[in-house]
VEXDREN-2710 file (C-alpha; in Angstrom, 1 decimal):
% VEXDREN-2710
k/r/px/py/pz
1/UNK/13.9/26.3/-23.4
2/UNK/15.3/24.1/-20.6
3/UNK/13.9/20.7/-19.6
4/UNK/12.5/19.8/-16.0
5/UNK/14.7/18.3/-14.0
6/UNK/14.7/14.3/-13.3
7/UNK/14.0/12.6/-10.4
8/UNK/15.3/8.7/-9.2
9/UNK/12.8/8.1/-6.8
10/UNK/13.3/5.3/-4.3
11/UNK/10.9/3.7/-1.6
12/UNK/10.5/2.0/1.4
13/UNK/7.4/0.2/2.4
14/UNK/6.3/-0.2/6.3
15/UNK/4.4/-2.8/7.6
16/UNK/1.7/-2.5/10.5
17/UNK/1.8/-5.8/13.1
18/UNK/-0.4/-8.7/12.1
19/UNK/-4.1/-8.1/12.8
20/UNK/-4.8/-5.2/11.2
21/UNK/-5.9/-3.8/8.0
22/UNK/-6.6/0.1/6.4
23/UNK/-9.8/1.6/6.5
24/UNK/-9.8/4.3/4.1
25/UNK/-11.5/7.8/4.8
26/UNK/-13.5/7.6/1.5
27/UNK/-14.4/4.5/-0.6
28/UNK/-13.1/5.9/-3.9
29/UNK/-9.3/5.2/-2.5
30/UNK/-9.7/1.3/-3.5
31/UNK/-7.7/1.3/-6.2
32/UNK/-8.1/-2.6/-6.8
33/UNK/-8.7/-5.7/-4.9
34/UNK/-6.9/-8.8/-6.4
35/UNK/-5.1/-12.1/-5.5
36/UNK/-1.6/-12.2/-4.5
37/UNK/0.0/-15.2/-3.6
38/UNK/2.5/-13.7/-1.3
39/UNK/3.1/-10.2/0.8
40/UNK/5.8/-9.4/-1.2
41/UNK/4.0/-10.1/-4.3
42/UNK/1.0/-8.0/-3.4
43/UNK/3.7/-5.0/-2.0
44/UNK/5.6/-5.2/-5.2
45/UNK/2.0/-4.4/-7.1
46/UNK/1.0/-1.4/-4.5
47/UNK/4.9/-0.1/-5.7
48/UNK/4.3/-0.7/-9.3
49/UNK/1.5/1.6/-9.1
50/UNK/1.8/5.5/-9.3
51/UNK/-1.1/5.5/-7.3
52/UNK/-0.7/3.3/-4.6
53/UNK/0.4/4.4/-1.2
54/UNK/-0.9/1.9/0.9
55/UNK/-2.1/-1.8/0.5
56/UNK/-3.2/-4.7/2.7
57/UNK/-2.9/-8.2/2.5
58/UNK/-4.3/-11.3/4.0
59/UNK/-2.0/-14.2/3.9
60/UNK/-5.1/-17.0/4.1
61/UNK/-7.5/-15.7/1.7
62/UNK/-4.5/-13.9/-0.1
63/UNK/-6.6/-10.9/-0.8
64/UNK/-4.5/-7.8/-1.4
65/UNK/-6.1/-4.1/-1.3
66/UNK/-4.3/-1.3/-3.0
67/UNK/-5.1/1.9/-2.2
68/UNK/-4.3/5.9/-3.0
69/UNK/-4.7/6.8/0.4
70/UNK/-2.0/7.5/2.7
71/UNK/-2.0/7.1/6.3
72/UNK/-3.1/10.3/6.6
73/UNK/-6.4/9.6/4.8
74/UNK/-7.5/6.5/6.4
75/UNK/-6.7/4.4/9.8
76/UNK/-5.0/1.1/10.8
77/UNK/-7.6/-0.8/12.4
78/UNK/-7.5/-4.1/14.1
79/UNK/-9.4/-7.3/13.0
80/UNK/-10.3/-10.6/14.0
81/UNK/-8.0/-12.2/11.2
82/UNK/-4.1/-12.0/12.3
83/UNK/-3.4/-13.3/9.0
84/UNK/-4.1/-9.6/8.2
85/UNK/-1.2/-6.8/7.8
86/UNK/-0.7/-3.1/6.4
87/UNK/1.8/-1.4/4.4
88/UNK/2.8/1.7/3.5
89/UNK/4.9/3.3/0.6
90/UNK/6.7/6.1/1.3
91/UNK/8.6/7.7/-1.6
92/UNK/11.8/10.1/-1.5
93/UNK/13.2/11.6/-4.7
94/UNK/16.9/12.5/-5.2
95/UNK/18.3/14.0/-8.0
END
């Protein structure tokens, strides 16, 4: 009986221009709303989680939105707040 092979996945996040945040297609994609004190902090949780493809963050309320949607399930919208950006996680596996 042989074993499944192994993946190293890596990934890359990309990040919308300021003013904008994700509008899901359904509201079940909100995986969690939390506090982050930094962009990179609130990236870093949307990458810890299996689940999370893309996240938002505000850098003057510091909210930060992860969510299982890609950006094929939801849109990039613009907003009054440019404290307001989108990323995305996109994951590629190597062997």
């Amino acid at each position: 009986m042989s074993s499944p092979a192994q993946a190293i996945y890596s990934s890359t996040l990309s990040l919308s221009l300021q003013g904008h945040e994700f509008q899901p297609q359904y509201d079940v994609q909100l995986i969690f709303h939390e506090t982050a004190q930094s962009l990179l902090l609130c990236s870093a949780a949307c990458n810890q989680n299996p689940s999370c493809r893309t996240f938002d963050y505000d850098s003057s309320s510091h909210r930060c939105r992860l969510l299982e949607a890609d950006l094929t399930n939801g849109a990039i919208i613009a907003v009054a707040s440019q404290t307001s950006i989108v990323g995305s996680v996109i994951l590629s596996a190597s062997l």
